[in-house]
ZADO-1210 file (C-alpha; in nm, 4 decimals, padded with zeros to 6 digits):
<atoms>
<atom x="01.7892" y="-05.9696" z="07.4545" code="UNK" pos="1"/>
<atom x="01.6320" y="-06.0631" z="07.1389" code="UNK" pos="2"/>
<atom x="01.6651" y="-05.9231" z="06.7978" code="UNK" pos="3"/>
<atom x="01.4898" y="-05.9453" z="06.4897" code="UNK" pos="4"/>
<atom x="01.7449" y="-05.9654" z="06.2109" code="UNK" pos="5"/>
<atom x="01.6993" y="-05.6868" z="05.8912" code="UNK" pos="6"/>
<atom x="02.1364" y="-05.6854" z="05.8635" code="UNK" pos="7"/>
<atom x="02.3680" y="-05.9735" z="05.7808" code="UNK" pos="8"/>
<atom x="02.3296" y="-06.2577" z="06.0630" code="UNK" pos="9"/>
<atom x="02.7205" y="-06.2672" z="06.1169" code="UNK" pos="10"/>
<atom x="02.6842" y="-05.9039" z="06.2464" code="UNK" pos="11"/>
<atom x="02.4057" y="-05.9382" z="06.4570" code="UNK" pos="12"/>
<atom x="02.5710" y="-06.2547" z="06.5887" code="UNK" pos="13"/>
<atom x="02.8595" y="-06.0751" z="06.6723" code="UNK" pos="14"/>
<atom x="02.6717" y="-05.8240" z="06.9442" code="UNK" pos="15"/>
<atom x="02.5902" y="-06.1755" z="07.1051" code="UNK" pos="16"/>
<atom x="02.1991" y="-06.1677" z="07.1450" code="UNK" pos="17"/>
<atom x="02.0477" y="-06.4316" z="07.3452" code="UNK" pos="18"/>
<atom x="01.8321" y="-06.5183" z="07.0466" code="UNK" pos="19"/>
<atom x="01.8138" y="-06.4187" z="06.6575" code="UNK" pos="20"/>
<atom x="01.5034" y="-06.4375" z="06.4446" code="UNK" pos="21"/>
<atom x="01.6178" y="-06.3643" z="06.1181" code="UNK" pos="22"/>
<atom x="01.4493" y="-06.3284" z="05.7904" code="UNK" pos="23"/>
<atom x="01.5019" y="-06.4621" z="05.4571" code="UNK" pos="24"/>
<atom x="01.6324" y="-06.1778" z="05.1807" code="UNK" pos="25"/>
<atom x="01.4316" y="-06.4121" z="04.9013" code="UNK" pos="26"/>
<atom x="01.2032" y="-06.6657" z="04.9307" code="UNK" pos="27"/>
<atom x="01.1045" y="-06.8590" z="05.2335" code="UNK" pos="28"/>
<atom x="01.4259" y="-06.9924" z="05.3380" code="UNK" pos="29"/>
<atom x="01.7076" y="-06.8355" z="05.5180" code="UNK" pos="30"/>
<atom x="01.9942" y="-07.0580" z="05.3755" code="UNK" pos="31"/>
<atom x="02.2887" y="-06.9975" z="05.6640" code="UNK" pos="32"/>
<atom x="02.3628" y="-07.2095" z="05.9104" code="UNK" pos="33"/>
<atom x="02.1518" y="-07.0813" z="06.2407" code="UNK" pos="34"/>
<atom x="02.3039" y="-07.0631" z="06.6136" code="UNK" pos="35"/>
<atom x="02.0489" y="-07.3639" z="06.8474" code="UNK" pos="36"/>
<atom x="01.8737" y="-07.0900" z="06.9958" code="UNK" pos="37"/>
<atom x="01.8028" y="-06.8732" z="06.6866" code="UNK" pos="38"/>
<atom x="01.4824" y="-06.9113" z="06.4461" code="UNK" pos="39"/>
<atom x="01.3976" y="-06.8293" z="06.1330" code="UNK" pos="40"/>
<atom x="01.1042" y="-06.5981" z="06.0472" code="UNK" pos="41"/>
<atom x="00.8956" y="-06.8895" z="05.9463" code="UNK" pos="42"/>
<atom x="00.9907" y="-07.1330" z="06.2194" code="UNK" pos="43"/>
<atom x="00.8990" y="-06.7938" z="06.4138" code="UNK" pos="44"/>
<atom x="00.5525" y="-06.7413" z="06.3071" code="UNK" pos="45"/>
<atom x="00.4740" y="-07.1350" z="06.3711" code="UNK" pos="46"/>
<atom x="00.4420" y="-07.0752" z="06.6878" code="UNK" pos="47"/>
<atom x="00.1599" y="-06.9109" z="06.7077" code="UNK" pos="48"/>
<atom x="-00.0028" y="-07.1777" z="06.4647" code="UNK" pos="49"/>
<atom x="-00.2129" y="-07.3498" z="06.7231" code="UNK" pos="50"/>
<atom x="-00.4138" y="-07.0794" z="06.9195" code="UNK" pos="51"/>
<atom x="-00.6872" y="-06.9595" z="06.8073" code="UNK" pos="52"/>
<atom x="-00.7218" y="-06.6244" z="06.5742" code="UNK" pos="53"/>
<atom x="-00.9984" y="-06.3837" z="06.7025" code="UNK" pos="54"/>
<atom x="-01.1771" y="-06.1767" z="06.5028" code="UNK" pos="55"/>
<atom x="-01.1548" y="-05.8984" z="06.7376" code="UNK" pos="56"/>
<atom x="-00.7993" y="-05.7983" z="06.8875" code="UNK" pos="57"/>
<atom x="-00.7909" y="-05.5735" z="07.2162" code="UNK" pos="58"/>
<atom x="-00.5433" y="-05.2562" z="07.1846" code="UNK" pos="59"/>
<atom x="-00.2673" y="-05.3120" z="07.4546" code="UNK" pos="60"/>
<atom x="-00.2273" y="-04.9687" z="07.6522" code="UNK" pos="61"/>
<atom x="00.1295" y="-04.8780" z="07.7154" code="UNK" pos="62"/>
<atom x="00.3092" y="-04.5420" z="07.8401" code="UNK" pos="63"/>
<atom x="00.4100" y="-04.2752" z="07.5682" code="UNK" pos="64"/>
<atom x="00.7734" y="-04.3650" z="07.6077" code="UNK" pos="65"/>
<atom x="00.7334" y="-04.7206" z="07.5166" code="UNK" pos="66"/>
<atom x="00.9544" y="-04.8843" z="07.2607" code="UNK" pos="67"/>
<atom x="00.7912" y="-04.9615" z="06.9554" code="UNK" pos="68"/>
<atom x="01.0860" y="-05.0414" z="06.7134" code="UNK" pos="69"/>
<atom x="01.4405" y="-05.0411" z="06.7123" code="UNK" pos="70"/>
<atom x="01.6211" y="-04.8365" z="06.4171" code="UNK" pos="71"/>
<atom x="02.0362" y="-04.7654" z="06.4119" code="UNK" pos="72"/>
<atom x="02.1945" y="-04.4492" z="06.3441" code="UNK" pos="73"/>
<atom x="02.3531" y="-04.3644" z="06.0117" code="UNK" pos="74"/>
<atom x="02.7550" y="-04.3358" z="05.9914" code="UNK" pos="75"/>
<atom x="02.7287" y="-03.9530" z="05.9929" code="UNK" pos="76"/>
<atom x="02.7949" y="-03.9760" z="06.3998" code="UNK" pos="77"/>
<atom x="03.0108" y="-04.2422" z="06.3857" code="UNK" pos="78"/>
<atom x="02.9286" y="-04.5814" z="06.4410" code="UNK" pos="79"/>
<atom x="02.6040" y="-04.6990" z="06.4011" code="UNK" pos="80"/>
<atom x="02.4313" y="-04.6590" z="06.7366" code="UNK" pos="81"/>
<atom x="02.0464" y="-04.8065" z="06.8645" code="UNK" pos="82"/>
<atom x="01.7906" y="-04.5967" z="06.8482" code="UNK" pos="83"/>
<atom x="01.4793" y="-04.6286" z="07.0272" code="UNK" pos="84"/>
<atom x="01.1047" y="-04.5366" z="06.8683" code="UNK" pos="85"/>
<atom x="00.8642" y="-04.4897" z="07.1088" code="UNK" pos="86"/>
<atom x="00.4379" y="-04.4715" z="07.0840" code="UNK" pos="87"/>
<atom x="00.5312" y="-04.0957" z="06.9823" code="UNK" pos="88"/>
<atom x="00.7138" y="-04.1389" z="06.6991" code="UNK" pos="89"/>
<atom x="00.4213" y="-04.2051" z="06.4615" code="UNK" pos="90"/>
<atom x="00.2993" y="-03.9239" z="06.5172" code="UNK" pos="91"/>
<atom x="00.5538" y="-03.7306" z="06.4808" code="UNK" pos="92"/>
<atom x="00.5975" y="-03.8725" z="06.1298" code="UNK" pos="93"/>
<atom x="00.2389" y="-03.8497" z="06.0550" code="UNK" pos="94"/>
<atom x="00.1961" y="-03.5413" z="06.1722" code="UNK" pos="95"/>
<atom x="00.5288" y="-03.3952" z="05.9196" code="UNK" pos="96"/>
<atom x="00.3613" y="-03.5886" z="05.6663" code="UNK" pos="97"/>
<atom x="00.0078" y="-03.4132" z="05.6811" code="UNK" pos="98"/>
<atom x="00.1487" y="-03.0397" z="05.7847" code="UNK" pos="99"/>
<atom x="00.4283" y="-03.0495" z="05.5863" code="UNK" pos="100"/>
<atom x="00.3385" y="-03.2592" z="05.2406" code="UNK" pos="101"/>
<atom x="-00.0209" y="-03.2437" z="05.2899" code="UNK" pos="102"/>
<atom x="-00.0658" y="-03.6555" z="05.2628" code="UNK" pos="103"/>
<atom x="-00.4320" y="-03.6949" z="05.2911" code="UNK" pos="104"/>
<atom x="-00.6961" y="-03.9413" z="05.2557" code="UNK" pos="105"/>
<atom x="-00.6618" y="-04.0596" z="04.8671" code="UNK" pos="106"/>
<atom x="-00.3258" y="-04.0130" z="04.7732" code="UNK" pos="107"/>
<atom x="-00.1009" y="-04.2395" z="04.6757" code="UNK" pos="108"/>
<atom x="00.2732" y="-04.2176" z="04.8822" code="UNK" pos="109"/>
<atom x="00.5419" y="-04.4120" z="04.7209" code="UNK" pos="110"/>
<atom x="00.9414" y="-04.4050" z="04.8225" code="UNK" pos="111"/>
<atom x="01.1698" y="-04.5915" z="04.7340" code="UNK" pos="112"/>
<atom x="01.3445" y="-04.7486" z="05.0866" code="UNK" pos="113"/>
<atom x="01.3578" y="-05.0023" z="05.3570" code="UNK" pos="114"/>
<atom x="01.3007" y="-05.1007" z="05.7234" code="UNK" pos="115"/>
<atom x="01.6775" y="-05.0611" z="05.8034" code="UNK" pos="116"/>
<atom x="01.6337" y="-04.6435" z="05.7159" code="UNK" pos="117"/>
<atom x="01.4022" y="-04.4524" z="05.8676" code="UNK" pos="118"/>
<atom x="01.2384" y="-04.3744" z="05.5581" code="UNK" pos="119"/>
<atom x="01.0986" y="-04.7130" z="05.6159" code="UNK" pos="120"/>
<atom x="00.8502" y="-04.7126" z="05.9452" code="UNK" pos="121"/>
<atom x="00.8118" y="-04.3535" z="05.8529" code="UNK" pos="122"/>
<atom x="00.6425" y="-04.3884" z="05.5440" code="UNK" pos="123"/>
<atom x="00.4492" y="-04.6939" z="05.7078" code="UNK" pos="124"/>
<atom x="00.3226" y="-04.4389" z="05.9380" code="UNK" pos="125"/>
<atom x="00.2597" y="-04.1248" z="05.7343" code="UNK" pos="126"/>
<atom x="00.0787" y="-04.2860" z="05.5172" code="UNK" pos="127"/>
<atom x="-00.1921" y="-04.5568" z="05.7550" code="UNK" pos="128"/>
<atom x="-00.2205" y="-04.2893" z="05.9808" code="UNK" pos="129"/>
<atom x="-00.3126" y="-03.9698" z="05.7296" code="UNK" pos="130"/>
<atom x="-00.5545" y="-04.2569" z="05.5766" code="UNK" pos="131"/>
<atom x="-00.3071" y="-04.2389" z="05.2224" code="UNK" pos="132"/>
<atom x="-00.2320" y="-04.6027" z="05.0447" code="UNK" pos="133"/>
<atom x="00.1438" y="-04.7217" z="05.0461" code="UNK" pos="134"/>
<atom x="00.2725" y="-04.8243" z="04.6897" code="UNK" pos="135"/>
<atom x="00.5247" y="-05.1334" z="04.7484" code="UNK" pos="136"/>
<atom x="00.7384" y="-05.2069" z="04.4875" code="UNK" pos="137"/>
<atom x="00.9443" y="-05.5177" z="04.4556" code="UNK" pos="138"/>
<atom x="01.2803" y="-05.4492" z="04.2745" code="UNK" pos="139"/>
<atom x="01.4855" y="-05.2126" z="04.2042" code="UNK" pos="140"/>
<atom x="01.3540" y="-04.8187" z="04.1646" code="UNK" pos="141"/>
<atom x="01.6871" y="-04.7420" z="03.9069" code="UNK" pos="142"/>
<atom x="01.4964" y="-04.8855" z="03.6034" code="UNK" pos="143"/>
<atom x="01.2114" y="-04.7973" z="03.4083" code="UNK" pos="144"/>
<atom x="00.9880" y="-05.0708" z="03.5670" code="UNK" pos="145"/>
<atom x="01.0231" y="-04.8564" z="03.8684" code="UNK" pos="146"/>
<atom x="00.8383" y="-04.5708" z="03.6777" code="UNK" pos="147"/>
<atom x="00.5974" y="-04.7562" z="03.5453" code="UNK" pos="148"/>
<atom x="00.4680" y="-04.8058" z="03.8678" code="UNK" pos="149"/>
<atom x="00.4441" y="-04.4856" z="03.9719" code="UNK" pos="150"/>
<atom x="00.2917" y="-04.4262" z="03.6688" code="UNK" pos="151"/>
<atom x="00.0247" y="-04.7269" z="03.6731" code="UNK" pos="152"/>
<atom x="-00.0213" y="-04.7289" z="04.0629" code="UNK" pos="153"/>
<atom x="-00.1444" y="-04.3839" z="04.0247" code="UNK" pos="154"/>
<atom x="00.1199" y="-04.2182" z="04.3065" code="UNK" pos="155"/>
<atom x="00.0070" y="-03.8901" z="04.3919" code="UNK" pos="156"/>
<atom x="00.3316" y="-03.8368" z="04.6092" code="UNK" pos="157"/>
<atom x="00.6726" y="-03.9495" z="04.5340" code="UNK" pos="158"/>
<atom x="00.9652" y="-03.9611" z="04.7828" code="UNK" pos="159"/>
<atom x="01.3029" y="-03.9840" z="04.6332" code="UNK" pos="160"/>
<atom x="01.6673" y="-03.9513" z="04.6882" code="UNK" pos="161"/>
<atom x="01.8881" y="-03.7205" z="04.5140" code="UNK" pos="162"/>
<atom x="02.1366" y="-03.9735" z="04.3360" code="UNK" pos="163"/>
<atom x="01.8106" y="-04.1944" z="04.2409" code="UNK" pos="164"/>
<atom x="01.7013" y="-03.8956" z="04.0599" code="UNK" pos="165"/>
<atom x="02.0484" y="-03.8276" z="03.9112" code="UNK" pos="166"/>
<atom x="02.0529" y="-04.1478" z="03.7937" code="UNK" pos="167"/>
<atom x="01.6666" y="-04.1142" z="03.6300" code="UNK" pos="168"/>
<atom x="01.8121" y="-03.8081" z="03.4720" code="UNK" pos="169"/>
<atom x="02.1011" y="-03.9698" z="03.3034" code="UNK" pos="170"/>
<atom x="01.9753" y="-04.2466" z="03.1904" code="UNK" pos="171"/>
<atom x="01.6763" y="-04.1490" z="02.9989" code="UNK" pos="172"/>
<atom x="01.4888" y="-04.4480" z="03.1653" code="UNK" pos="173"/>
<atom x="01.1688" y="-04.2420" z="03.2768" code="UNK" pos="174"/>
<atom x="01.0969" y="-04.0847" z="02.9363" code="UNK" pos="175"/>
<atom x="00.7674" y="-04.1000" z="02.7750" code="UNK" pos="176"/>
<atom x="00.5937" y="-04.2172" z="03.1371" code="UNK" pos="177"/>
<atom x="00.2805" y="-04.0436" z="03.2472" code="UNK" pos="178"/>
<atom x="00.3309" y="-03.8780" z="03.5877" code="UNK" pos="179"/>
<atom x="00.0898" y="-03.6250" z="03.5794" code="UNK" pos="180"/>
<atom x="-00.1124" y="-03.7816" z="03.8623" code="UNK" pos="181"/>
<atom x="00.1674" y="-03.6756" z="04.0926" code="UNK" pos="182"/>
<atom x="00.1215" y="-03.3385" z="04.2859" code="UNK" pos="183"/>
<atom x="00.4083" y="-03.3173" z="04.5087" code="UNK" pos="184"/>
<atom x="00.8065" y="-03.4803" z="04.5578" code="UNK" pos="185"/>
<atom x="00.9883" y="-03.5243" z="04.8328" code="UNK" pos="186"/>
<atom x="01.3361" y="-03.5584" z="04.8522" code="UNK" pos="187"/>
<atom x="01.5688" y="-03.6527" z="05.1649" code="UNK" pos="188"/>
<atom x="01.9264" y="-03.8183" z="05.2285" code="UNK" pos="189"/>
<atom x="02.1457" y="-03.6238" z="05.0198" code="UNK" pos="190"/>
<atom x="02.2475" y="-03.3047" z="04.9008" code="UNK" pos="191"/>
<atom x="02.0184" y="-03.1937" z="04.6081" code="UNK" pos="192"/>
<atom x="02.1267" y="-03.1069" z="04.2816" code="UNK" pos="193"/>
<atom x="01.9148" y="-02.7923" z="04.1034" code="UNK" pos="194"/>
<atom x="01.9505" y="-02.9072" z="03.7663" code="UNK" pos="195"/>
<atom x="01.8592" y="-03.2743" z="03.8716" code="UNK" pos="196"/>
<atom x="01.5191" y="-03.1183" z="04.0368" code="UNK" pos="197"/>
<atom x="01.3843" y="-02.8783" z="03.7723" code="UNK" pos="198"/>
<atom x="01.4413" y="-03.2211" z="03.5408" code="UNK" pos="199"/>
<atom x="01.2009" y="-03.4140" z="03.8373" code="UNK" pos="200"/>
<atom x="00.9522" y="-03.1883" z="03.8728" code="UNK" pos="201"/>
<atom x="00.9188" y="-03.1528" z="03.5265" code="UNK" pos="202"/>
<atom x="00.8020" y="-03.4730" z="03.5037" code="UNK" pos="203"/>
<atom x="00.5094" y="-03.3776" z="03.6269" code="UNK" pos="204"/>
<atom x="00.3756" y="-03.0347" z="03.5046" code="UNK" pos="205"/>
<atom x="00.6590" y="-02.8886" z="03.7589" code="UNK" pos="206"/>
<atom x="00.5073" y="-02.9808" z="04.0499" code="UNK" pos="207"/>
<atom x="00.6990" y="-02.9064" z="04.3658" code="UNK" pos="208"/>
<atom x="00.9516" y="-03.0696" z="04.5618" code="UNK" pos="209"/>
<atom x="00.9739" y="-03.0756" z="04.9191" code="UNK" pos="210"/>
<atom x="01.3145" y="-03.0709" z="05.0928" code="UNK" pos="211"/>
<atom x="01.3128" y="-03.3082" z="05.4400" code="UNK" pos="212"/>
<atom x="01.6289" y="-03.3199" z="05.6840" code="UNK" pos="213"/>
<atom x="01.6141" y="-03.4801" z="06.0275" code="UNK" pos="214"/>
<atom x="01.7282" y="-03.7763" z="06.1482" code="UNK" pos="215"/>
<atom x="01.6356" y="-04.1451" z="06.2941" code="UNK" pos="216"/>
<atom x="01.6172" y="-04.0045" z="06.6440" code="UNK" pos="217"/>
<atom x="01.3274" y="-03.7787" z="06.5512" code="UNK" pos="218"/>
<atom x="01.1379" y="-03.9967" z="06.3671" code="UNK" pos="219"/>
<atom x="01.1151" y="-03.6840" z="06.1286" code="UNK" pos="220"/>
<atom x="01.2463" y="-03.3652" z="05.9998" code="UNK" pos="221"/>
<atom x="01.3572" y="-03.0434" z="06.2223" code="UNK" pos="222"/>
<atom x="01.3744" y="-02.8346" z="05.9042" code="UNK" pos="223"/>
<atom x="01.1551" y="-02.8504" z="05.5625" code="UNK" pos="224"/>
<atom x="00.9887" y="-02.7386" z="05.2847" code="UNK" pos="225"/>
<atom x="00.6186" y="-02.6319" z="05.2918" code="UNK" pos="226"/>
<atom x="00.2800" y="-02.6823" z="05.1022" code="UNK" pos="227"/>
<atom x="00.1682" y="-02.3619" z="05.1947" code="UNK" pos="228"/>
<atom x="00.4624" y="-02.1647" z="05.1411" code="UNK" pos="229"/>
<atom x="00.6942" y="-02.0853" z="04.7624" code="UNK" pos="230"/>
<atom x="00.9471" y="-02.3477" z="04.7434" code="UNK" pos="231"/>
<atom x="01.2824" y="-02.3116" z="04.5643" code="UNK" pos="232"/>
<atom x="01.4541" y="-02.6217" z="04.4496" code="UNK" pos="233"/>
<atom x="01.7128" y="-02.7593" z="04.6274" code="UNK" pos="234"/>
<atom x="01.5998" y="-02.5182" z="04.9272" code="UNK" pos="235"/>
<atom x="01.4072" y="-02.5590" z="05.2644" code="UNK" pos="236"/>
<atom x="01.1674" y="-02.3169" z="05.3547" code="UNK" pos="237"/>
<atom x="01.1005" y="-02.3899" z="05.7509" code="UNK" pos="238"/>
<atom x="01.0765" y="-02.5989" z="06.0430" code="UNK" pos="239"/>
<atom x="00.9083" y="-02.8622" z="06.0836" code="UNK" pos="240"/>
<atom x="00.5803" y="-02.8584" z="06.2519" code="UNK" pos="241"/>
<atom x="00.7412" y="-02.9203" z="06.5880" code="UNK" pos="242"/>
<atom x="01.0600" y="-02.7504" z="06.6317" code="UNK" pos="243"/>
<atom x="01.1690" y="-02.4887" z="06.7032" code="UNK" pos="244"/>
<atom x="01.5898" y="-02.3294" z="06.6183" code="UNK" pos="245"/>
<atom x="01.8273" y="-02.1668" z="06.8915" code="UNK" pos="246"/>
<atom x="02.0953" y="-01.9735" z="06.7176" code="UNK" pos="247"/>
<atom x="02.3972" y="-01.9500" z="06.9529" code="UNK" pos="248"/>
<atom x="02.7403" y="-01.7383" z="06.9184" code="UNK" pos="249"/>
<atom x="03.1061" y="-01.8819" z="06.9717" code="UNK" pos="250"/>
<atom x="03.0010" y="-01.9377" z="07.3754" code="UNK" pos="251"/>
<atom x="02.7199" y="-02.0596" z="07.3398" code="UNK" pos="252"/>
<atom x="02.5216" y="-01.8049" z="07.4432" code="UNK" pos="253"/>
<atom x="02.1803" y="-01.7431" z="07.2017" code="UNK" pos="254"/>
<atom x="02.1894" y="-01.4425" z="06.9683" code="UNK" pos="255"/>
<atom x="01.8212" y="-01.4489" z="07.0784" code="UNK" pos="256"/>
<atom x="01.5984" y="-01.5602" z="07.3382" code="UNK" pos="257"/>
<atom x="01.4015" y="-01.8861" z="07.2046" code="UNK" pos="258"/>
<atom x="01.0568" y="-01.7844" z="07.1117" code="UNK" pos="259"/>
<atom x="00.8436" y="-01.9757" z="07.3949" code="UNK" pos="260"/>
<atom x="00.9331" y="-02.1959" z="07.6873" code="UNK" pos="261"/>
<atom x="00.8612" y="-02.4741" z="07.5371" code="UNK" pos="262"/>
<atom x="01.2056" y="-02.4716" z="07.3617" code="UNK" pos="263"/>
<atom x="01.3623" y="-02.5283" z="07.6615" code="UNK" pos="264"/>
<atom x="01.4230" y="-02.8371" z="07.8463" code="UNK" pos="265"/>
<atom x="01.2400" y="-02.7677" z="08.1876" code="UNK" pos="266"/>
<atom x="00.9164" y="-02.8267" z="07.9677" code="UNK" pos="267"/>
<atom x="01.0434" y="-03.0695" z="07.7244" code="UNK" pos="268"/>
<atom x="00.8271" y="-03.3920" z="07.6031" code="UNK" pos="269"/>
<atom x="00.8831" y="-03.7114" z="07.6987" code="UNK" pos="270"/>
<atom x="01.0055" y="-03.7923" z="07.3466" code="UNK" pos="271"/>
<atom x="01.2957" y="-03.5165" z="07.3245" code="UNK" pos="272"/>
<atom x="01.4004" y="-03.6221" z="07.6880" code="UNK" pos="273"/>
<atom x="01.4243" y="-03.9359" z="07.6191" code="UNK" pos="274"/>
<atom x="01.6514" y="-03.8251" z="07.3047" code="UNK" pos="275"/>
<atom x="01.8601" y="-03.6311" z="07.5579" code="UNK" pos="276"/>
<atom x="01.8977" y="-03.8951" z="07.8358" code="UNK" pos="277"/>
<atom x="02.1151" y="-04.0957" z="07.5691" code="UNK" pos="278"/>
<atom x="02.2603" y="-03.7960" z="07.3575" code="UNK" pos="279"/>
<atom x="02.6351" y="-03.8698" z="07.4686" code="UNK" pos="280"/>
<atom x="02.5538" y="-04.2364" z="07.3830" code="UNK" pos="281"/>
<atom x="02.4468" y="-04.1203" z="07.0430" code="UNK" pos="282"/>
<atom x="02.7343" y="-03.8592" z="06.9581" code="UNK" pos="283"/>
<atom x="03.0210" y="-04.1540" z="07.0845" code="UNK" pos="284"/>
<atom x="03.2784" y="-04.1144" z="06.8391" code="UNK" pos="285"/>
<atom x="03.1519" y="-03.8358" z="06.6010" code="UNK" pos="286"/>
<atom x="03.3665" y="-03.5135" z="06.5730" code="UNK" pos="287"/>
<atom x="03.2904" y="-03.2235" z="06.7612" code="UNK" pos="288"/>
<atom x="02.9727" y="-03.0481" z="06.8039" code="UNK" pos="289"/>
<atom x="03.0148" y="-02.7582" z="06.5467" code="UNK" pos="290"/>
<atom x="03.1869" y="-02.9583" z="06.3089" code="UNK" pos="291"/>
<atom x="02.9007" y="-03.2497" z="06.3765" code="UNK" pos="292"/>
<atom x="02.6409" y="-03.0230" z="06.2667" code="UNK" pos="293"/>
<atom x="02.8771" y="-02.9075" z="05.9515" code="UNK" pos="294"/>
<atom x="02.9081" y="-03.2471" z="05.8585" code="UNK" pos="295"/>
<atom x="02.5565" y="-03.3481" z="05.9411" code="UNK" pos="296"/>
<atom x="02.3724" y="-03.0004" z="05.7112" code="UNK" pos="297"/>
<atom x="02.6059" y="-03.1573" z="05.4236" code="UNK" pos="298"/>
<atom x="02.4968" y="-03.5116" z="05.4526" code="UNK" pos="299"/>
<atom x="02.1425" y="-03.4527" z="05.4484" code="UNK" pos="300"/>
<atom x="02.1024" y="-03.0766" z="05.3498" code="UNK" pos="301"/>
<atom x="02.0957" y="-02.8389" z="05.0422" code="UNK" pos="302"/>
<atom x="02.0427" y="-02.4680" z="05.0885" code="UNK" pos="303"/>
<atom x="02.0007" y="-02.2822" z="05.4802" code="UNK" pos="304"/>
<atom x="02.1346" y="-01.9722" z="05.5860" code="UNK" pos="305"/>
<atom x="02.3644" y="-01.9443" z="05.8303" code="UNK" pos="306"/>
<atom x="02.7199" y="-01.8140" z="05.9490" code="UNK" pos="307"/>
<atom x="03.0142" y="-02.0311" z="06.0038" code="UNK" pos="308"/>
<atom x="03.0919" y="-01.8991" z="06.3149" code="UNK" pos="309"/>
<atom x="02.7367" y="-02.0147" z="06.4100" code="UNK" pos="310"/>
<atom x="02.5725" y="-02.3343" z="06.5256" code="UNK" pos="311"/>
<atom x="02.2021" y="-02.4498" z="06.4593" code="UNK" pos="312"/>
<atom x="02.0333" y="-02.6433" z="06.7688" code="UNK" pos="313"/>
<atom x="01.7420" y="-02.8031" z="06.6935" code="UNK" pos="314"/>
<atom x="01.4818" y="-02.8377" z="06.9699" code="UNK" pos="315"/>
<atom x="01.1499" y="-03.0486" z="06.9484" code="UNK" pos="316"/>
<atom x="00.8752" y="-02.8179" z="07.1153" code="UNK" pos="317"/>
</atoms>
């Protein structure tokens, strides 16, 4: 097993990988003292300094379940757990990112993350793939040279996090910045704060924000706000493009039956199977299921209707 390192190399050292490429936080040079079979980044990418460099590079065809990249799970189930992305997880995220926040060609996506969160590929994807630029910015987004980009890179779509707003808010540090070229938020992460998002969107003519909860397994959102639909702040307004919910009573029985067959698992894709063939793997540790799906809603969530007595399943169609 390799891995490529994005955490501290004493932790990935400690799940004993054959080998360890690991990249420098700053600069060019790693600066810790590297096992005899590990590399760094650069020593990596010599390797491949004497062949030759076409001008024309053949796709390589692989299955849809492939592994593409590697993410870990956040500490709402426990301890951080692998999770697999395979060839359909872009586009799941592009396709959330063009139904549900309309990214098109010409706009400008900007939020503030990195490769070790989700948000990171994600945005990599919803935005190459709907034909939208990335804006990369190299600091940190708490300060007003944070919103100066946004305001100078143009950034017609701005992803945030509730406590980075918070913090915007308090501060004073975005006053007086031109925003106007924005025509949609995002927010994800956290619970969000009403007061904190009225302040936001007024930042640019009151634009709206769209709410996003779902999780590194998806490579997306199960439940969001909408373009085409009112949005409330703080508040999500419906699924995502490709799920569907089950509501089911104390015995798990559902209130309903699910609106097609394709909610249920005899005609489930290969990318929600594959989610369920390593679902105990995933929940090792967490609480119980209800109380899972408390906890997770309050991580991530903000406003959605439902009973106590009740828990949401969410089902990729």
């Amino acid at each position: 097993m390799m891995a490529i390192c994005v955490f501290p190399h004493s932790r990935v050292v400690e799940a004993a990988p054959h080998k360890v490429i690991l990249l420098p936080a700053i600069g060019k040079d790693v600066n810790v003292q590297l096992r005899e079979q590990d590399l760094s980044w650069k020593d990596f990418l010599s390797r491949a300094d004497h062949l030759p460099r076409p001008n024309y590079y053949s796709p390589v065809y692989q299955p849809i379940d492939a592994v593409t990249n590697i993410l870990f799970s956040s500490g709402t189930t426990g301890d951080p757990k692998a999770i697999p992305w395979t060839q359909v997880s872009p586009i799941r995220s592009a396709a959330d990112a063009w139904a549900q926040s309309n990214i098109q060609v010409g706009d400008v996506l900007c939020w503030p993350t990195n490769l070790g969160w989700m948000m990171g590929p994600f945005i990599i994807y919803a935005s190459f793939l709907t034909g939208a630029a990335l804006a990369l910015y190299h600091g940190s987004p708490l300060d007003r040279g944070f919103g100066k980009f946004v305001q100078d890179a143009g950034v017609t779509i701005l992803g945030t996090v509730p406590s980075l707003v918070k913090t915007w808010k308090n501060t004073g540090c975005m006053e007086g910045l031109d925003w106007t070229k924005i025509k949609s938020f995002a927010s994800t992460g956290e619970t969000s704060n009403v007061d904190d998002d009225l302040w936001l969107s007024s930042r640019a003519h009151y634009k709206p924000i769209i709410e996003c909860c779902g999780g590194t397994e998806l490579a997306s959102s199960y439940i969001q706000g909408s373009m085409f639909q009112p949005q409330a702040f703080g508040a999500f307004s419906s699924t995502a493009m490709t799920t569907g919910f089950v509501i089911l009573d104390e015995n798990g029985v559902p209130y309903v039956r699910p609106c097609t067959s394709s909610c249920l698992l005899g005609s489930t894709p290969p990318k929600l199977f594959h989610f369920l063939c390593w679902f105990d793997n995933y929940m090792e540790g967490c609480c119980t299921f209800s109380t899972f799906w408390t906890k997770w809603l309050h991580h991530h969530c903000t406003v959605i209707g439902y009973r106590s007595a009740l828990a949401l399943v969410f089902l990729q169609k």
